[in-house]
C-alpha positions in Angstrom: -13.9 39.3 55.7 -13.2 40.7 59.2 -13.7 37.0 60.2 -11.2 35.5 57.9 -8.8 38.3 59.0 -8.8 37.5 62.7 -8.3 33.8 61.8 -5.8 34.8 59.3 -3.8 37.3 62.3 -4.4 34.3 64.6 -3.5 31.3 62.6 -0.8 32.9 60.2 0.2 29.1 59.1 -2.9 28.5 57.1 -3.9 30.6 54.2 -7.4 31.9 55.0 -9.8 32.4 51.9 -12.9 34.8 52.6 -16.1 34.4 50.3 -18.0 37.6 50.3 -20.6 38.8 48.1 -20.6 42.3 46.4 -23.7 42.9 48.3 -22.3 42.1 51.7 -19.0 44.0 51.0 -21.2 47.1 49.7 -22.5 47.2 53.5 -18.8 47.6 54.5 -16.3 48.1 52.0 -14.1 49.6 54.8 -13.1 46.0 55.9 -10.9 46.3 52.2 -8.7 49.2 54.0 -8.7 47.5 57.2 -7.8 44.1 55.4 -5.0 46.0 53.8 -3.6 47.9 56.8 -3.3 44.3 58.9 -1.3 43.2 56.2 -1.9 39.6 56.2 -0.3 37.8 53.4 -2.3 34.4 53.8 -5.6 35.7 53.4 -7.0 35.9 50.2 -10.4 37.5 49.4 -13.2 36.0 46.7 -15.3 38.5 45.8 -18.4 37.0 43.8 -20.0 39.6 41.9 -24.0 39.2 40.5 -25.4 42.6 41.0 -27.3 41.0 43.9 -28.0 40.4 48.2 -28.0 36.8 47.9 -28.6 35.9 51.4 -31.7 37.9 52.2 -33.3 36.7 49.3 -31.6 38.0 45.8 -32.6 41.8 45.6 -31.2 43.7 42.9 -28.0 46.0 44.3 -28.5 49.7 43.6 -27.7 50.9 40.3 -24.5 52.7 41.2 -21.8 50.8 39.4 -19.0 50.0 41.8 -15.7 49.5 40.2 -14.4 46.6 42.7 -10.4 46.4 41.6 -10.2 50.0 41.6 -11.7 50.2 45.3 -9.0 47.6 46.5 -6.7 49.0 45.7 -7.5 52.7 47.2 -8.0 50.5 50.2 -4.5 49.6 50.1 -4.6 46.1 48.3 -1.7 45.3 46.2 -3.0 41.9 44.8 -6.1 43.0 43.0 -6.9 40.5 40.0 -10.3 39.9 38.3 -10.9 36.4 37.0 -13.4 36.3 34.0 -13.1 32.9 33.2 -13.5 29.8 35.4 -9.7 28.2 34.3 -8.1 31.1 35.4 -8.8 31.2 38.7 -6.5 28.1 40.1 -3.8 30.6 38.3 -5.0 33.5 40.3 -5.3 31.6 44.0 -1.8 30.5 43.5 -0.9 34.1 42.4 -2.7 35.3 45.6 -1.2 32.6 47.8 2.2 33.8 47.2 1.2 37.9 47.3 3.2 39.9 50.2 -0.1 40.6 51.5 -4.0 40.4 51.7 -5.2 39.5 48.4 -8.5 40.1 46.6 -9.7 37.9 43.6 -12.8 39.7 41.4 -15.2 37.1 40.0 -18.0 38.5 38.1 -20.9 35.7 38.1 -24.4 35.3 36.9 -27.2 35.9 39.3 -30.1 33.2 38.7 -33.4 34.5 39.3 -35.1 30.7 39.5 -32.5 29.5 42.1 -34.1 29.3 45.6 -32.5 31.4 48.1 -33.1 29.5 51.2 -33.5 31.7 54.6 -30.6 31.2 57.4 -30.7 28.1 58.9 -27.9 28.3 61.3 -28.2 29.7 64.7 -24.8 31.9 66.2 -23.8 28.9 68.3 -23.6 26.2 65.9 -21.8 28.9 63.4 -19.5 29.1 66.2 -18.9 25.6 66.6 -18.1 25.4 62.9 -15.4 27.5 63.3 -13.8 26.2 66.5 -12.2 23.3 63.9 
């Protein structure tokens, strides 16, 4: 998230989506109020929900329930929507594309115990030269 928001603030005529994992945004869930307090209106968060840290090899989150809309939106997010269903989320981008500000989209998703979670491959500076596009 803080990544897509300086791209967002930098680049405001592209609409910047973030994918970020409940794990990952448990680590931080202050980048929500910060998100909020920049204001930018063409960023729009995709929170994947599984219960899981997927990139450091699929351990179970703690048990405490986190209730993710309700969070956003103490944060400061006005466009909170959670998408249960897969044909509702082109619906809810296009909603979020056209919110006054940041936007966060709620997907609750299975977590596959048999998938292989690879390790990192990618070193800082090639990361970086992804992003120079």
């Amino acid at each position: 998230v803080p990544l897509a928001l300086g791209i967002a603030l930098t680049r405001p005529e592209r609409h910047v989506v973030a994918l970020e994992g409940d794990g990952s945004l448990l680590m931080s869930p202050n980048v929500l109020a910060t998100a909020a307090a920049a204001g930018a209106p063409n960023l729009t968060i995709v929170l994947w929900v599984n219960g899981h840290y997927e990139s450091s090899g699929g351990q179970a989150l703690p048990a405490a329930p986190v209730d993710w809309p309700a969070l956003a939106r103490a944060a400061g997010l006005r466009q909170v929507e959670t998408v249960a269903e897969p044909a509702g989320l082109g619906p809810a981008l296009a909603a979020a594309r056209r919110a006054p500000g940041p936007a966060l989209l709620v997907l609750p998703i299975a977590f596959d115990p048999d998938e292989a979670i690879p390790p990192y491959s990618e070193r800082p500076a090639e990361i970086r030269t992804r992003f120079k596009l």
